[in-house]
Backbone as numpy.savetxt, mean C-alpha at the origin, in Angstrom:
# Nx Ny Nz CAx CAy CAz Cx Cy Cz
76.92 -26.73 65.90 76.31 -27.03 64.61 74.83 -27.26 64.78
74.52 -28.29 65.87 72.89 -28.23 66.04 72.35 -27.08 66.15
73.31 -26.19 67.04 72.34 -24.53 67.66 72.00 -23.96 66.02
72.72 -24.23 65.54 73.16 -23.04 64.20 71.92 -23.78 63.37
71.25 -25.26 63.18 70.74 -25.56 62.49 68.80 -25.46 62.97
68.88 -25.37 64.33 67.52 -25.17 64.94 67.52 -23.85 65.31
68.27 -22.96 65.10 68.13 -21.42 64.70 67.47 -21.48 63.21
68.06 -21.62 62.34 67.41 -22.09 60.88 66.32 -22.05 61.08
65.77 -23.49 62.03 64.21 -23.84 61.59 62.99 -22.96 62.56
63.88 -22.37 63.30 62.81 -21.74 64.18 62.94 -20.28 63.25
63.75 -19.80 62.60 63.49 -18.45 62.01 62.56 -18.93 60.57
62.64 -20.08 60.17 61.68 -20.28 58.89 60.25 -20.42 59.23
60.24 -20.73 60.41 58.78 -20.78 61.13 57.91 -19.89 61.26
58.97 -18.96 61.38 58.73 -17.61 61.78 57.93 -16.61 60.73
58.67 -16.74 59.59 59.13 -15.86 58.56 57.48 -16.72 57.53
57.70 -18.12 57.63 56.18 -18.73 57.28 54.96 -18.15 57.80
54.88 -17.95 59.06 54.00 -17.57 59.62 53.62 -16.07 59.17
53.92 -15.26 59.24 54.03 -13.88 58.88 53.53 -13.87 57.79
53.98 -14.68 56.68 53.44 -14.51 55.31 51.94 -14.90 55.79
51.48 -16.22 56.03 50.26 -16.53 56.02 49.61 -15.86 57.01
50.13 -14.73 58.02 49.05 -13.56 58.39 48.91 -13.11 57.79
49.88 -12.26 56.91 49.94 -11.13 55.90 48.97 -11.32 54.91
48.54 -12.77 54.56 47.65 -12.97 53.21 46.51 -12.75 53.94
45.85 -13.55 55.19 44.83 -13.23 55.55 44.48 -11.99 56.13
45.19 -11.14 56.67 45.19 -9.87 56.72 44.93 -9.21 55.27
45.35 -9.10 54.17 45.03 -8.74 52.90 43.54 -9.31 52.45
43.14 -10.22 52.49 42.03 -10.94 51.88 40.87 -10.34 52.52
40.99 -10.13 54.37 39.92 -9.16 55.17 40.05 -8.07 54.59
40.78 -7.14 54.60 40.77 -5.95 54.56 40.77 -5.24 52.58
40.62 -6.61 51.87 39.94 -6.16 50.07 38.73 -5.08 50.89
38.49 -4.62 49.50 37.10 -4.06 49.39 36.02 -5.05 49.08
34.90 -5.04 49.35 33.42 -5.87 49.56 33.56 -5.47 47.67
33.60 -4.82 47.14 33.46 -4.67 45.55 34.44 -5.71 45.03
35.65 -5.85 45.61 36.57 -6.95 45.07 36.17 -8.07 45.09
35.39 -8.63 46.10 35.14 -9.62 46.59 33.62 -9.87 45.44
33.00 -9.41 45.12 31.90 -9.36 44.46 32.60 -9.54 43.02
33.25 -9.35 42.47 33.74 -9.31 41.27 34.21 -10.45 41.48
35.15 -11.18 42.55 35.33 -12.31 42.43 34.44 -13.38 42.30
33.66 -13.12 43.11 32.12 -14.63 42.99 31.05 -14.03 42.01
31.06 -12.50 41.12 30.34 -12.44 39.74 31.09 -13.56 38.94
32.54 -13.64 38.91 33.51 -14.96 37.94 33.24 -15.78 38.07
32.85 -16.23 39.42 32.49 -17.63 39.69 31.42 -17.95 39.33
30.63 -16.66 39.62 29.33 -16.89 38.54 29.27 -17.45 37.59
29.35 -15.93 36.27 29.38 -16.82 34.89 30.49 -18.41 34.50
31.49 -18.71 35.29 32.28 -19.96 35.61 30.57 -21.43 35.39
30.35 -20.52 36.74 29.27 -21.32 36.90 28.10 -21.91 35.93
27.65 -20.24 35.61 26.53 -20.67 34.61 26.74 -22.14 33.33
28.59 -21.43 32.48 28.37 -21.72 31.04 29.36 -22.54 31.56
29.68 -23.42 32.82 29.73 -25.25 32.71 31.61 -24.99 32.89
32.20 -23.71 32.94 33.38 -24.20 32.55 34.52 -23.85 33.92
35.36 -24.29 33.93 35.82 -24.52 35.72 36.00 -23.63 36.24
35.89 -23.41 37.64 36.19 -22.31 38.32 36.96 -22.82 39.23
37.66 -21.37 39.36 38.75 -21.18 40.54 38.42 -21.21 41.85
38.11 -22.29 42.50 37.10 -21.86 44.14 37.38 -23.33 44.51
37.53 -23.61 45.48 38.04 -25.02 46.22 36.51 -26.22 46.30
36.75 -27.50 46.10 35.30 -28.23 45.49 34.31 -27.68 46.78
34.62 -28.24 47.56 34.19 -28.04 48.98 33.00 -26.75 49.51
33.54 -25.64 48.28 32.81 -24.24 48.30 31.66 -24.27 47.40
31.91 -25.10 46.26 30.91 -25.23 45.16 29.77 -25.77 45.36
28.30 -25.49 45.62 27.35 -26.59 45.71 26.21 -25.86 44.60
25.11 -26.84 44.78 24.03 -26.39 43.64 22.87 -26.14 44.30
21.82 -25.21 43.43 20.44 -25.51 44.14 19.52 -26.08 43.38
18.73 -26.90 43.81 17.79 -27.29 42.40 16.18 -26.16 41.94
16.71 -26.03 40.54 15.32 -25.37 40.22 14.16 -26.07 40.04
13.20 -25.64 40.96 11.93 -26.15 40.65 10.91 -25.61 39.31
10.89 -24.65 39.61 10.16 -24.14 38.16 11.03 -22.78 37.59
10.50 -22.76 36.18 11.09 -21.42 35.88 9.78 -20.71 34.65
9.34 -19.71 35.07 8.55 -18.49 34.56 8.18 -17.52 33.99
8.74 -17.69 32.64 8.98 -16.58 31.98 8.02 -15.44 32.50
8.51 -14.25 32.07 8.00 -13.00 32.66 7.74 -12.04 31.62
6.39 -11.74 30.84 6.55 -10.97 29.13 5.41 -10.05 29.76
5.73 -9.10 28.28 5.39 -7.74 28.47 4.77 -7.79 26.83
3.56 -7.07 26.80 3.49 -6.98 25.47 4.05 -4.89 24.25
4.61 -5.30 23.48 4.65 -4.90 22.62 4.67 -4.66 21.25
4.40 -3.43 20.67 4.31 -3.30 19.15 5.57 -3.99 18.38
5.17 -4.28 17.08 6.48 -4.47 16.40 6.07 -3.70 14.91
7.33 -2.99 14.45 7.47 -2.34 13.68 8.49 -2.60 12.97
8.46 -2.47 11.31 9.09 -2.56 9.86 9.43 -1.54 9.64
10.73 -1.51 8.89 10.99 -0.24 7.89 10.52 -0.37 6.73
10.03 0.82 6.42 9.45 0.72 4.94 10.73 1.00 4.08
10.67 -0.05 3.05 12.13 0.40 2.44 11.24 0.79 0.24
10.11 0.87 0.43 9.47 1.66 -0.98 8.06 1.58 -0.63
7.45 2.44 -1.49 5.80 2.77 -1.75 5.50 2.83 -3.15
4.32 2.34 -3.80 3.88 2.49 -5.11 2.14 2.88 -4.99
1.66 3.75 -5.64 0.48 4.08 -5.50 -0.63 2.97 -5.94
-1.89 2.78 -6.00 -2.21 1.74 -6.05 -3.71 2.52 -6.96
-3.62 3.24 -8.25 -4.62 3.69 -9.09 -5.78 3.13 -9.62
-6.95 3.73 -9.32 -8.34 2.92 -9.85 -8.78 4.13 -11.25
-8.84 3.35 -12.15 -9.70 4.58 -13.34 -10.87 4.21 -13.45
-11.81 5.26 -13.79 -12.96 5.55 -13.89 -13.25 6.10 -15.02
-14.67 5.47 -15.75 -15.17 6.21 -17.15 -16.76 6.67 -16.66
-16.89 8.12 -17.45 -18.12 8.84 -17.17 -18.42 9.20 -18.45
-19.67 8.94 -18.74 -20.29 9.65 -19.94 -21.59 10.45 -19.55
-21.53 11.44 -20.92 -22.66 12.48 -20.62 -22.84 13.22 -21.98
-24.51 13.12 -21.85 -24.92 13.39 -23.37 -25.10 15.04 -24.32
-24.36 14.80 -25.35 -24.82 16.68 -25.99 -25.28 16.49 -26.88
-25.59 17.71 -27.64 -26.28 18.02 -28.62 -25.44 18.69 -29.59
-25.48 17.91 -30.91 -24.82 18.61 -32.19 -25.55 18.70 -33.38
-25.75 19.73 -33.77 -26.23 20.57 -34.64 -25.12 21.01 -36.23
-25.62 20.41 -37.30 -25.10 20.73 -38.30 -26.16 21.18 -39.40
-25.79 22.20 -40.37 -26.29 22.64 -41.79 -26.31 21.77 -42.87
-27.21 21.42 -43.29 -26.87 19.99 -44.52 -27.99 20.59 -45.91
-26.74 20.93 -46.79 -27.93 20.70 -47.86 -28.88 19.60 -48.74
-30.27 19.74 -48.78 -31.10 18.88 -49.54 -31.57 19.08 -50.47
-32.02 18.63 -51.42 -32.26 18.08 -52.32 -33.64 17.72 -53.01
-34.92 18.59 -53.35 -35.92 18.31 -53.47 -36.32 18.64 -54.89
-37.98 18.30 -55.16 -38.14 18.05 -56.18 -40.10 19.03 -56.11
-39.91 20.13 -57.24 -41.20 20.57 -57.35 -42.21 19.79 -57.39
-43.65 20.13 -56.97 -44.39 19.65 -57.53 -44.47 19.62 -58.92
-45.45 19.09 -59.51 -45.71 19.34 -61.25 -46.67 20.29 -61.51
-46.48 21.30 -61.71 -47.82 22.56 -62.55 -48.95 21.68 -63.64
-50.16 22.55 -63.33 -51.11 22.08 -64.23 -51.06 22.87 -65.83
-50.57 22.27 -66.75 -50.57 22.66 -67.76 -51.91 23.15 -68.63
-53.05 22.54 -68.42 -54.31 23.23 -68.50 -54.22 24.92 -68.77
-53.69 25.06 -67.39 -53.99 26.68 -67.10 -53.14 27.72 -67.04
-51.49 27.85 -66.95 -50.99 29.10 -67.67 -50.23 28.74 -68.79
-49.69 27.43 -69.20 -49.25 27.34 -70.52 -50.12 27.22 -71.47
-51.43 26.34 -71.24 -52.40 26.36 -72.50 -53.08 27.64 -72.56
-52.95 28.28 -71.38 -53.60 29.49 -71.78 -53.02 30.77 -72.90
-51.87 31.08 -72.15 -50.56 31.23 -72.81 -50.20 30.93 -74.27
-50.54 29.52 -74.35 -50.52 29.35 -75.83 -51.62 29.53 -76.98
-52.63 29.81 -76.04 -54.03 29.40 -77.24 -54.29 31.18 -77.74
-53.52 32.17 -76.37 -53.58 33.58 -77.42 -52.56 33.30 -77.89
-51.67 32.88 -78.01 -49.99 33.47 -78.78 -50.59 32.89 -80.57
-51.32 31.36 -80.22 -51.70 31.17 -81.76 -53.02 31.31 -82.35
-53.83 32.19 -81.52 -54.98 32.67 -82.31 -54.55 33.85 -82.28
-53.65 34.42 -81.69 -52.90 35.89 -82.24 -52.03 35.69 -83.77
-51.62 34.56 -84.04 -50.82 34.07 -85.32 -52.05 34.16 -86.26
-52.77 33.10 -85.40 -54.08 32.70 -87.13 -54.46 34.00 -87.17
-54.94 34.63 -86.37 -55.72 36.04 -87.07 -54.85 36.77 -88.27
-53.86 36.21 -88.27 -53.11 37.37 -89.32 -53.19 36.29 -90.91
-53.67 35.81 -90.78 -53.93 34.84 -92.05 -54.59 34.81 -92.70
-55.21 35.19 -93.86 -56.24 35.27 -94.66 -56.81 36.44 -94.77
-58.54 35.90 -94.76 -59.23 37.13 -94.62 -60.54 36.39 -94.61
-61.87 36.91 -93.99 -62.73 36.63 -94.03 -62.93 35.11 -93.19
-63.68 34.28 -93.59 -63.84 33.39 -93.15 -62.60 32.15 -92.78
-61.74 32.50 -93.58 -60.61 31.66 -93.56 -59.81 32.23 -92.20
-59.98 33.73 -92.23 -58.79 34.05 -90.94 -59.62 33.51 -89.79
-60.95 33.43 -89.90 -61.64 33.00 -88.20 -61.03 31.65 -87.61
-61.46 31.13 -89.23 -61.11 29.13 -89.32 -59.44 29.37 -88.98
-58.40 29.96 -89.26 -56.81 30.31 -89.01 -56.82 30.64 -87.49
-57.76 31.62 -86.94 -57.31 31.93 -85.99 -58.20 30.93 -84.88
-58.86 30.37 -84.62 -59.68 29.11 -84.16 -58.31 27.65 -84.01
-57.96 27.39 -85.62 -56.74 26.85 -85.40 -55.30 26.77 -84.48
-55.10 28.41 -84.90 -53.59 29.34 -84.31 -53.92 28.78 -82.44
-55.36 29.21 -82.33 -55.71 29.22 -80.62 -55.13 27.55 -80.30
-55.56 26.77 -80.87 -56.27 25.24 -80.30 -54.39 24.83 -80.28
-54.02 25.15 -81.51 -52.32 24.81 -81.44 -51.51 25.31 -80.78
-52.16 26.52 -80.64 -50.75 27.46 -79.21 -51.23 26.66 -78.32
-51.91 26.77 -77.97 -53.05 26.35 -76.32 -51.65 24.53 -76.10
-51.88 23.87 -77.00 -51.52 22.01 -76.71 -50.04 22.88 -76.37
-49.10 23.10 -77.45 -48.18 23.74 -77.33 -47.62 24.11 -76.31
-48.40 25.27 -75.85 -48.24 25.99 -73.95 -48.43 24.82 -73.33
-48.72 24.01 -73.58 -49.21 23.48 -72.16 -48.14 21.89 -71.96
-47.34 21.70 -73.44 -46.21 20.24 -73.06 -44.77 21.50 -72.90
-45.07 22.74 -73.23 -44.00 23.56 -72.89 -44.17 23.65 -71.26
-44.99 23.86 -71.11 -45.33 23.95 -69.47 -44.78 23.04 -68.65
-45.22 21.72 -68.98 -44.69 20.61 -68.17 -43.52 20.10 -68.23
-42.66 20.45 -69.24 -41.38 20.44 -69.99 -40.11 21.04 -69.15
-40.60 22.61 -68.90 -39.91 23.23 -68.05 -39.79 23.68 -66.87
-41.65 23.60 -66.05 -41.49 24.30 -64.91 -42.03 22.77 -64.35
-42.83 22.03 -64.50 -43.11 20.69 -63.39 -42.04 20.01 -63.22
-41.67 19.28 -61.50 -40.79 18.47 -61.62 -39.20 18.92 -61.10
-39.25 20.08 -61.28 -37.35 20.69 -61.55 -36.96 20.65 -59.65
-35.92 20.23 -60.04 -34.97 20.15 -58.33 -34.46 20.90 -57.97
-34.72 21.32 -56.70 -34.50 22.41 -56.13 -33.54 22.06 -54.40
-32.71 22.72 -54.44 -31.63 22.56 -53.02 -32.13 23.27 -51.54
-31.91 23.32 -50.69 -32.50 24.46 -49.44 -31.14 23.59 -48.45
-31.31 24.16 -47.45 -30.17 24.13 -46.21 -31.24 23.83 -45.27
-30.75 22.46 -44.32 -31.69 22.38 -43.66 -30.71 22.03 -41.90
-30.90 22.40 -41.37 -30.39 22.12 -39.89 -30.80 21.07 -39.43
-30.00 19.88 -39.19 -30.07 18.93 -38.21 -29.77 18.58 -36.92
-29.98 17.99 -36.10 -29.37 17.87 -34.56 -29.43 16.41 -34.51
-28.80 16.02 -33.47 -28.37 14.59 -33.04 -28.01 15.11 -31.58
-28.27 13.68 -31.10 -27.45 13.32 -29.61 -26.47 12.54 -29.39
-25.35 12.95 -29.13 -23.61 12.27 -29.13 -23.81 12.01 -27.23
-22.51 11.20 -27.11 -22.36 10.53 -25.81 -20.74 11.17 -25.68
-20.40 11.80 -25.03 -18.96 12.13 -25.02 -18.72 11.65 -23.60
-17.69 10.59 -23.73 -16.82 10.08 -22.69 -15.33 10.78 -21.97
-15.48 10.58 -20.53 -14.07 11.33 -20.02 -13.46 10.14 -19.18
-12.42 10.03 -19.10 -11.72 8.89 -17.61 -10.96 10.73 -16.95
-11.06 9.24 -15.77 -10.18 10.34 -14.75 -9.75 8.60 -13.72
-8.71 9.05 -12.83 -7.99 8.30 -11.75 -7.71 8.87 -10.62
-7.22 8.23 -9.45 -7.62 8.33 -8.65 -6.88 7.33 -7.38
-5.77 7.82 -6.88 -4.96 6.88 -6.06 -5.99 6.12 -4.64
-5.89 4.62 -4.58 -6.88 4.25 -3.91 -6.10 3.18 -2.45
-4.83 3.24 -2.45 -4.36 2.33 -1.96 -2.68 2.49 -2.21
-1.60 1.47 -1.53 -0.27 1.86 -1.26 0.28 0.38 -1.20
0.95 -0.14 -2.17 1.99 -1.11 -2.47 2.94 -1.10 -1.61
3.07 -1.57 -0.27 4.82 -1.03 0.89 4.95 -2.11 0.88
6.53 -2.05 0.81 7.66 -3.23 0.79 8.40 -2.78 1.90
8.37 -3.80 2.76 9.17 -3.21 4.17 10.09 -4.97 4.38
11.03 -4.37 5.64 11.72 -5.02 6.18 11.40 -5.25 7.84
11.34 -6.75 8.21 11.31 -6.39 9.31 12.23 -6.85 10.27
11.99 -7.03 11.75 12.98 -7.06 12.65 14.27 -8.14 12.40
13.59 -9.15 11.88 14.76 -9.88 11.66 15.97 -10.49 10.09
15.52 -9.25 9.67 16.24 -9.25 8.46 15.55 -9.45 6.81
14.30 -10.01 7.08 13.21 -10.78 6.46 12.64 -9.27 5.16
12.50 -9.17 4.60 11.37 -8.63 3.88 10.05 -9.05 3.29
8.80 -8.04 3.64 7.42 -8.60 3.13 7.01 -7.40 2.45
6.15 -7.72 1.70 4.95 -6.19 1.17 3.48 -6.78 1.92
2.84 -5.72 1.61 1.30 -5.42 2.10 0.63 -4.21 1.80
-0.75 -4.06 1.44 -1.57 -3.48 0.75 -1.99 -2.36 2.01
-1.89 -1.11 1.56 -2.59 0.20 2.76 -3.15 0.97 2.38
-4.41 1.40 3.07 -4.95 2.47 2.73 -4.22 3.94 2.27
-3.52 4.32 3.36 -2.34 5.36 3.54 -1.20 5.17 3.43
-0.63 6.33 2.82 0.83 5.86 2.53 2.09 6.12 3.74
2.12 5.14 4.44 3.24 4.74 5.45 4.00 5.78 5.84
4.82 6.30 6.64 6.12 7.02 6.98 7.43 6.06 6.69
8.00 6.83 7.63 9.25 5.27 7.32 9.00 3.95 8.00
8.95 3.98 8.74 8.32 2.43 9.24 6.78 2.19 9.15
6.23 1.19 9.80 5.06 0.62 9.54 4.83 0.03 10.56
3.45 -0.44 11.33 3.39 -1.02 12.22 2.61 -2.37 11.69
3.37 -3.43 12.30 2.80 -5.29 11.90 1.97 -5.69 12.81
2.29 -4.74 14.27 1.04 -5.70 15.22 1.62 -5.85 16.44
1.21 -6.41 17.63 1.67 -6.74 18.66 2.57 -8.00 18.99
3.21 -7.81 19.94 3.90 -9.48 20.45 3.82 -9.67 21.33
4.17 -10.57 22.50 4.66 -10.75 23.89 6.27 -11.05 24.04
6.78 -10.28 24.47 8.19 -10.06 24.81 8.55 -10.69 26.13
9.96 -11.47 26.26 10.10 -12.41 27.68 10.95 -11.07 27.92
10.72 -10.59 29.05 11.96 -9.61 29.68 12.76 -9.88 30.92
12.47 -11.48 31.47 12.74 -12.27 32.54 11.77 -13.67 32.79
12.67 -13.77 34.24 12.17 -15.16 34.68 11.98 -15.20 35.94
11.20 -15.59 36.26 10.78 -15.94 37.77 11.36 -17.51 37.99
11.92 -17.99 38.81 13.49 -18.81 39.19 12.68 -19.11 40.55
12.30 -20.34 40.73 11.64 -21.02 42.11 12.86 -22.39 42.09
13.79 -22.15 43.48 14.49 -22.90 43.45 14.56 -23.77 44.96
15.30 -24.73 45.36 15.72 -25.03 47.07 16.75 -25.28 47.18
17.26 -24.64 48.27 18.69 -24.66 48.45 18.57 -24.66 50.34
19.19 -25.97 50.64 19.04 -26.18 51.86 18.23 -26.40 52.99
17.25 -27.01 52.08 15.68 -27.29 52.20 14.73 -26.10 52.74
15.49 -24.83 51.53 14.32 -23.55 51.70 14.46 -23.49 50.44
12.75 -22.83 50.01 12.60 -22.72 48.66 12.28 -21.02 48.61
12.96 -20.57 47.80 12.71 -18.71 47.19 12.65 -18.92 45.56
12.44 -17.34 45.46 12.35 -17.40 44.13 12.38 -16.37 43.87
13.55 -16.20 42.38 14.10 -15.08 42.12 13.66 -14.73 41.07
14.55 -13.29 40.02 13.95 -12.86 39.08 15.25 -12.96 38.37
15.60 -13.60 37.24 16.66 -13.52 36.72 16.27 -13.24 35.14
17.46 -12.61 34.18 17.42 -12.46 33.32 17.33 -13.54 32.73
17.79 -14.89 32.50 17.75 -16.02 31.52 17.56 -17.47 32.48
17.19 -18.11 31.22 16.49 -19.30 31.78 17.86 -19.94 32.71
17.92 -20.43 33.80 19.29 -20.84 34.25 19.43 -22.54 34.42
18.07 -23.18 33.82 18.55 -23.96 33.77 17.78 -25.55 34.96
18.87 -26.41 35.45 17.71 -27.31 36.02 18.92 -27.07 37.68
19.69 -26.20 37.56 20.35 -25.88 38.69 20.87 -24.33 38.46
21.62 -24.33 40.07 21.85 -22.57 40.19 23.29 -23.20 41.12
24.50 -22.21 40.53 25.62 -22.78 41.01 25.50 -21.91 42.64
26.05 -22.83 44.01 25.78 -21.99 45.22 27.57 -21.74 45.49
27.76 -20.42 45.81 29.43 -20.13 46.34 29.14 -19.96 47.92
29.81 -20.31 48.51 29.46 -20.35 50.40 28.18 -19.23 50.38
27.13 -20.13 50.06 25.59 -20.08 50.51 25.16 -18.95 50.11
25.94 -18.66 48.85 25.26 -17.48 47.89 24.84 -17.84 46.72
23.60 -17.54 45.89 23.65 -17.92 44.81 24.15 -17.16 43.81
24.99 -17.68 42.60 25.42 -17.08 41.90 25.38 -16.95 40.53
24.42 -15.95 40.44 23.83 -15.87 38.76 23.43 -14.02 38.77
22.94 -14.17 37.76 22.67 -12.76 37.26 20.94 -12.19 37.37
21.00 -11.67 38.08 19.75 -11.44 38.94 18.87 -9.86 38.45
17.85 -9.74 38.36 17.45 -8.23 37.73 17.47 -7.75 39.35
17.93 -6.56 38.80 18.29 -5.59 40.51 16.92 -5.42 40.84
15.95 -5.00 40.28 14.58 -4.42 41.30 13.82 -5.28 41.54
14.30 -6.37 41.43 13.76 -7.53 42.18 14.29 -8.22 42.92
13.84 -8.53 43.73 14.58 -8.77 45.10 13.89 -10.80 45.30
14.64 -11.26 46.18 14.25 -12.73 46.63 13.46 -12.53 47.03
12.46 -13.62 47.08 10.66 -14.32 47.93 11.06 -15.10 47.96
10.90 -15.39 49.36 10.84 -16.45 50.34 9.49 -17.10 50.03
């Protein structure tokens, strides 16, 4: 019964052992990529505080001494999401000439009655008196006939021809001011959007494409990471701020590192 029971314990010994080669035999012979994927976990584990799978003993920290942002400058650009023209009017004047026909309205002089109506009249009535009488009486008739035609002709005269109104066409001119507008796009109303969701407008000479340019920035595209770990100080290039420590896995550090940068010692 003893043989039968220390057979037992020497074959469990056995059969223990084997396994725990077999694991460490497996664990050497992973791929170096497996193994990297394992302590990238431990990584981010590391970074965002929350536990990792790795024995305490393996876990240590390094302290950061400084950290550096690392910027680059670039443009920043809006979408234009409308345009409105931005019109100036203008008035011009310039002077012509107009010319119209107008009838007027005038008034004769007055004729001297003296001389073709009294004349006029003084034969018409010493042509009368002569036919009157005879002898001495027709001279005295026709002396009369004269002196009475003559007054006669002469309030007929002024009666009908002095004085009378008379019309004519006369051409006038003037100077007019004739006014024109005209317009004239001077400028561009754009309503844009920009990077972060925001919308603004602003006044442009030219009218925009689809986007618009606002101007320059400085962009962080990293960090320069001055840390000590084991009383040596390097300094790395990492994508984000990591903080006032860097988690260490057996004397690696483990964070997220920009590849073309390499450690300084």
């Amino acid at each position: 019964m003893k043989g039968n029971t220390l057979a037992i314990a020497l074959a469990s010994l056995l059969v223990g052992g084997v396994a725990v080669g077999a694991y460490h035999n497996s664990r050497d012979a992973a791929p170096r990529s497996d193994l990297a994927a394992q302590d990238a976990a431990l990584a981010v584990d590391a970074v965002t505080g929350e536990p990792i799978d790795a024995p305490a003993d393996a876990l240590e920290y390094a302290d950061v001494l400084a950290v550096q942002p690392v910027t680059e400058s670039g443009q920043i650009y809006a979408t234009v999401l409308g345009t409105e023209p931005v019109r100036e009017t203008m008035t011009s004047t310039s002077p012509r000439e107009v010319c119209e026909d107008v009838v007027v309205q005038e008034r004769l002089p007055e004729r001297d009655g003296n001389v073709g109506g009294t004349v006029a009249g003084a034969l018409i009535g010493g042509l009368v008196g002569n036919q009157i009488g005879g002898g001495n009486g027709r001279k005295v008739a026709t002396v009369a006939g004269a002196a009475t035609g003559g007054y006669v002709g002469n309030r007929i005269d002024r009666n009908h021809v002095g004085g009378r109104v008379v019309e004519r066409v006369d051409r006038q001119c003037r100077t007019v001011q004739d006014s024109s507008q005209s317009s004239r796009v001077v400028a561009y109303n754009v309503t844009y959007r920009n990077p972060d969701g925001t919308t603004g407008s602003m006044r442009t000479d030219s009218k925009p494409g689809n986007r618009i340019l606002l101007g320059d920035e400085q962009r962080t595209i990293g960090y320069d990471v001055t840390y000590r770990y084991d009383g040596t100080e390097r300094t790395i290039r990492m994508q984000d701020d990591p903080g006032e420590r860097l988690p260490v896995v057996n004397g690696r550090i483990m964070t997220a590192a920009i590849d073309d940068t390499p450690d300084r010692g």
